[in-house]
Every structure is written in C-alpha cells, then in structure tokens.
FIDOGU-691779 format. One record per residue (C-alpha): residue in one letter; y, z, x. Coordinates in nm, 3 decimals, decimal comma, always signed. Layout:
<atom code="A" Y="Y" Z="Z" X="X"/>
...
END
This chain:
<atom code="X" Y="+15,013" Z="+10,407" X="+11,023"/>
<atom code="X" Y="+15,104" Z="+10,216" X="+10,744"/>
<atom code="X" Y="+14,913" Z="+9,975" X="+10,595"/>
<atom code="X" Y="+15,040" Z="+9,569" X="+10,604"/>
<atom code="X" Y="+15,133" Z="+9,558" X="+10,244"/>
<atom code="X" Y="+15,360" Z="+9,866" X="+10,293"/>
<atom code="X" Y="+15,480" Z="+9,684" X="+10,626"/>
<atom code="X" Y="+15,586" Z="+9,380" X="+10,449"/>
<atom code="X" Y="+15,787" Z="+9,570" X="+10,161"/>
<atom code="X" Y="+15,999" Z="+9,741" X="+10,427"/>
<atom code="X" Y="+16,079" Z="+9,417" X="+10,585"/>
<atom code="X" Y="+16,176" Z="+9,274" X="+10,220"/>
<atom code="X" Y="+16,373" Z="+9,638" X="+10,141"/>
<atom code="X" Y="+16,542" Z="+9,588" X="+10,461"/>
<atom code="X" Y="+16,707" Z="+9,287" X="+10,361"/>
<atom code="X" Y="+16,771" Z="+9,385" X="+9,996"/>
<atom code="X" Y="+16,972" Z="+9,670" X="+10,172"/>
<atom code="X" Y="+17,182" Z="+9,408" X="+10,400"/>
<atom code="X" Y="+17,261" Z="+9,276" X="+10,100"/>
<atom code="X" Y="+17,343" Z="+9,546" X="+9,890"/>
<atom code="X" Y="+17,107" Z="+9,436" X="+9,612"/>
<atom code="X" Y="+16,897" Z="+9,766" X="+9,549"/>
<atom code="X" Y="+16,876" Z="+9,943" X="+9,250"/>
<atom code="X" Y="+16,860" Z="+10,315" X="+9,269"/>
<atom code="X" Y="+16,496" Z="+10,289" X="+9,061"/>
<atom code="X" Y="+16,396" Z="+10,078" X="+9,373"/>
<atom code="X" Y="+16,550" Z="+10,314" X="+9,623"/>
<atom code="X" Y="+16,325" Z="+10,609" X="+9,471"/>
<atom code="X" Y="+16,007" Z="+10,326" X="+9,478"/>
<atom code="X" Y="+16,105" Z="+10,344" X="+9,838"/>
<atom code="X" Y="+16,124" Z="+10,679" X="+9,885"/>
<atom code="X" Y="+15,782" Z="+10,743" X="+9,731"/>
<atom code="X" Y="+15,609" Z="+10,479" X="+9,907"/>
<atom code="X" Y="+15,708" Z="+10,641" X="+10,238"/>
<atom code="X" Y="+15,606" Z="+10,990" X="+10,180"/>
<atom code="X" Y="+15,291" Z="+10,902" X="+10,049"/>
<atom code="X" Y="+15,287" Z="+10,729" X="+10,387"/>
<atom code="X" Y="+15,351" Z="+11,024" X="+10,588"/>
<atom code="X" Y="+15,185" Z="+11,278" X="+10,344"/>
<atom code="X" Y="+14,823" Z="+11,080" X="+10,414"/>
<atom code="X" Y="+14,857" Z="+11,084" X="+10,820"/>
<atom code="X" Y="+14,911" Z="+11,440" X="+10,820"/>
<atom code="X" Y="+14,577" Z="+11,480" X="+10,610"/>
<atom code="X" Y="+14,431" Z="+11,248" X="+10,807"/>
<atom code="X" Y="+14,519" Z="+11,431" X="+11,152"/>
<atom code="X" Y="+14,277" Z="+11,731" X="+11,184"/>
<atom code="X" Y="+14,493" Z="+11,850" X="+11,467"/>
<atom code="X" Y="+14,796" Z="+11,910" X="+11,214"/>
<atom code="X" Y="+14,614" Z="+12,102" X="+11,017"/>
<atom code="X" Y="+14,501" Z="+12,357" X="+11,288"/>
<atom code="X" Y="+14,819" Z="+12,405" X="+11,453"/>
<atom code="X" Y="+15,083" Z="+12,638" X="+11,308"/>
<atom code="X" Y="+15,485" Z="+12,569" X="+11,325"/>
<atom code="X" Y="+15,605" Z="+12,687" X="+11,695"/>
<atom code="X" Y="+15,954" Z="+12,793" X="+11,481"/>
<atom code="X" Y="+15,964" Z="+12,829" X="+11,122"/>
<atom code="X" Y="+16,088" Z="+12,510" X="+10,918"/>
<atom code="X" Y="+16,412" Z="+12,585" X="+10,720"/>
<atom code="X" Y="+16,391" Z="+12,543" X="+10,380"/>
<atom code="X" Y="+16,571" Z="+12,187" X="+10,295"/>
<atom code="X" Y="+16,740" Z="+12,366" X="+9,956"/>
<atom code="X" Y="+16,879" Z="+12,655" X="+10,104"/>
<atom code="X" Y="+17,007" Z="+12,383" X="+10,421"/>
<atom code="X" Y="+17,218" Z="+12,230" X="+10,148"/>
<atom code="X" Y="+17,350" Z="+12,541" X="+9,961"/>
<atom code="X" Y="+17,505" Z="+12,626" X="+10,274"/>
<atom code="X" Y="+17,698" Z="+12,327" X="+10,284"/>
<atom code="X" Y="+17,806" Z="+12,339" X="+9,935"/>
<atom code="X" Y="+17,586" Z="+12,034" X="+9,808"/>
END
C-alpha cells in the first residue's frame, strides 16, 4: 500500500500526463517512486519470501532481444 503522499503525486502525475506536460526526468521520478513502492510490500510480505515461482519468470532483456528492441 502506498503511502498518502505517494497517493497524491499519482493523482497530480495523472493529470500532468492528460496534459502532456511531463518531462522525461519526471517520468523516471515516477518510475522510481513506484518500484520502491512495490519493492517494500514484497519485503514486507513474509509469505513472498517463502514461496518459490510456480513457473520460472523470463528474463525482461532477453523478452526484448527477441523482438528486436
């Protein structure tokens, strides 16, 4: 769960998207802010770290060389 401040600063990047108005230094702010996000909860969650991967996760990189990217 994220916290309010991080709440409100999606609702504000929300509407700076509508409108086109982001920078890309903002857009990577963005990006970091949600991982770190997502990164705590699944230290938080004792249950994730007991459980293993039912299927092996494919490696993002290698996803991409496929397609040419």
């Amino acid at each position: 769960m994220y916290s309010p401040e991080v709440v409100q600063k999606v609702a504000v990047w929300r509407q700076r998207i509508a409108a086109n108005q982001l920078t890309e230094t903002e857009m990577q702010d963005i990006v970091n802010t949600l991982r770190a996000g997502r990164v705590g909860a699944a230290v938080a969650s004792e249950a994730s770290r007991r459980k293993t991967a039912k299927a092996a996760v494919p490696d993002a990189d290698d996803m991409l060389k496929e397609l040419g990217l």
